[in-house]
N, C-alpha and C positions, 0 to 999 in steps of 0.2 A: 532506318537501319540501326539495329541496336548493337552498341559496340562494348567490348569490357575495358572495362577501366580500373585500374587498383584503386583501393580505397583513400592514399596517401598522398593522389595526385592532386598539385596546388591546382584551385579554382580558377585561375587564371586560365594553363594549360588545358583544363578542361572548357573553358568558353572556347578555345580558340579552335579546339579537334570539333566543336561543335560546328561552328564557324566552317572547318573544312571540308564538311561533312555535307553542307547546302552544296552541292552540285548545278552547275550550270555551266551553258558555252561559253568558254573561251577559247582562247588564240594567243599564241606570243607574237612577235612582231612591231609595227608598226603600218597607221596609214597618214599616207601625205596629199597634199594637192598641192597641184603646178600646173601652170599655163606652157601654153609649147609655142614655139614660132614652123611655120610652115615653111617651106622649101620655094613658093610660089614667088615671085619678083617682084610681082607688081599687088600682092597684098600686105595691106595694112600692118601685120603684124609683124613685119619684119623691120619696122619703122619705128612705132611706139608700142613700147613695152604694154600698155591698156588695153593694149588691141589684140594679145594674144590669145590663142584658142585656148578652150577650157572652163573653169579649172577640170581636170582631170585626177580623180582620185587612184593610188598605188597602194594595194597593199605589198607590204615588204616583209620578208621574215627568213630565216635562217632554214637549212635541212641538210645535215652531213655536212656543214661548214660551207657550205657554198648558199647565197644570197639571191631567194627568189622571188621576183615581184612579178604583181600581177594587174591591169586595170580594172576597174569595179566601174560600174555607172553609179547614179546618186541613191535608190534604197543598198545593192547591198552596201553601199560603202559607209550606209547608217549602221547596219548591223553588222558589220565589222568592225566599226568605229566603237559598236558596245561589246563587241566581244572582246577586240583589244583591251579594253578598259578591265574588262572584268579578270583576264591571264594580270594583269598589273595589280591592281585588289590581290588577287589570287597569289600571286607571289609576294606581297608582303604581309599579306598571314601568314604564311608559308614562316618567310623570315623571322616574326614575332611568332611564332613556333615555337623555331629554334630556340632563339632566347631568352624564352620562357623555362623550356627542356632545361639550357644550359645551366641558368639561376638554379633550378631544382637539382642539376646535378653538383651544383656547385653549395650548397645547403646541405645535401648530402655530404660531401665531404668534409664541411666545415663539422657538421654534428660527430661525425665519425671522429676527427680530430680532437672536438672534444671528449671524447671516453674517459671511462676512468682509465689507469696509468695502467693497472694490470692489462686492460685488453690491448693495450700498442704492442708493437713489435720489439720485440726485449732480445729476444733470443733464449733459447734454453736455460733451465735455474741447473743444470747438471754442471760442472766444473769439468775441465775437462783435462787429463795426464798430461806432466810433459814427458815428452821422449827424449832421449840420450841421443845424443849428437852419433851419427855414424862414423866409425873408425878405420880408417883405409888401411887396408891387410898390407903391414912391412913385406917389399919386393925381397 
């Protein structure tokens, strides 16, 4: 995918749109595993914590602000395990992005700063009249 780029843009920013630019699955969220204890009396794992069922993997993740998990048995919860990984990469390019953008816009400004004196903001070379004070008409 060929994308444009100006020609001014620092090397850096330009590794990174590259970088953003490899596309692959990911996921935001997180996955966990836990062991569960059963409901049953007379089993084991209601006893010793070693003995509980599982582990059981959860992925977890946000949608409209509310918090939804779900159970995975053991493959997908490898490939969720790598997609998670790769939303997390993926967001911190993301963030080295930014400020990367930011430094350049902020280089920018410093350059601009430096100008010569005529190009700052002076205000007009034109002088401008005074006016005579207004004189309230005797009642």
């Amino acid at each position: 995918m060929a994308t444009f780029t100006p020609p001014d843009v620092p090397p850096r920013v330009r590794q990174l749109v590259t970088e953003l630019a490899d596309a692959k699955p990911m996921r935001r969220g997180s996955l966990s595993e836990r062991t569960m204890k059963c409901s049953k009396p007379g089993c084991a794992c209601a006893r010793d914590p070693k003995a509980r069922h599982g582990p059981y993997c959860s992925l977890t993740h946000a949608v409209k602000g509310k918090t939804r998990s779900r159970f995975l048995t053991a493959q997908p919860a490898k490939l969720a395990r790598q997609q998670v990984e790769a939303g997390r990469q993926f967001r911190g390019r993301v963030d080295a992005l930014w400020e990367a953008c930011e430094d350049w816009a902020d280089h920018q400004l410093a350059d601009l700063a430096a100008s010569p004196e005529e190009d700052k903001k002076g205000g007009s070379k034109r002088t401008s009249r005074t006016k005579s004070p207004r004189r309230s008409k005797p009642s």
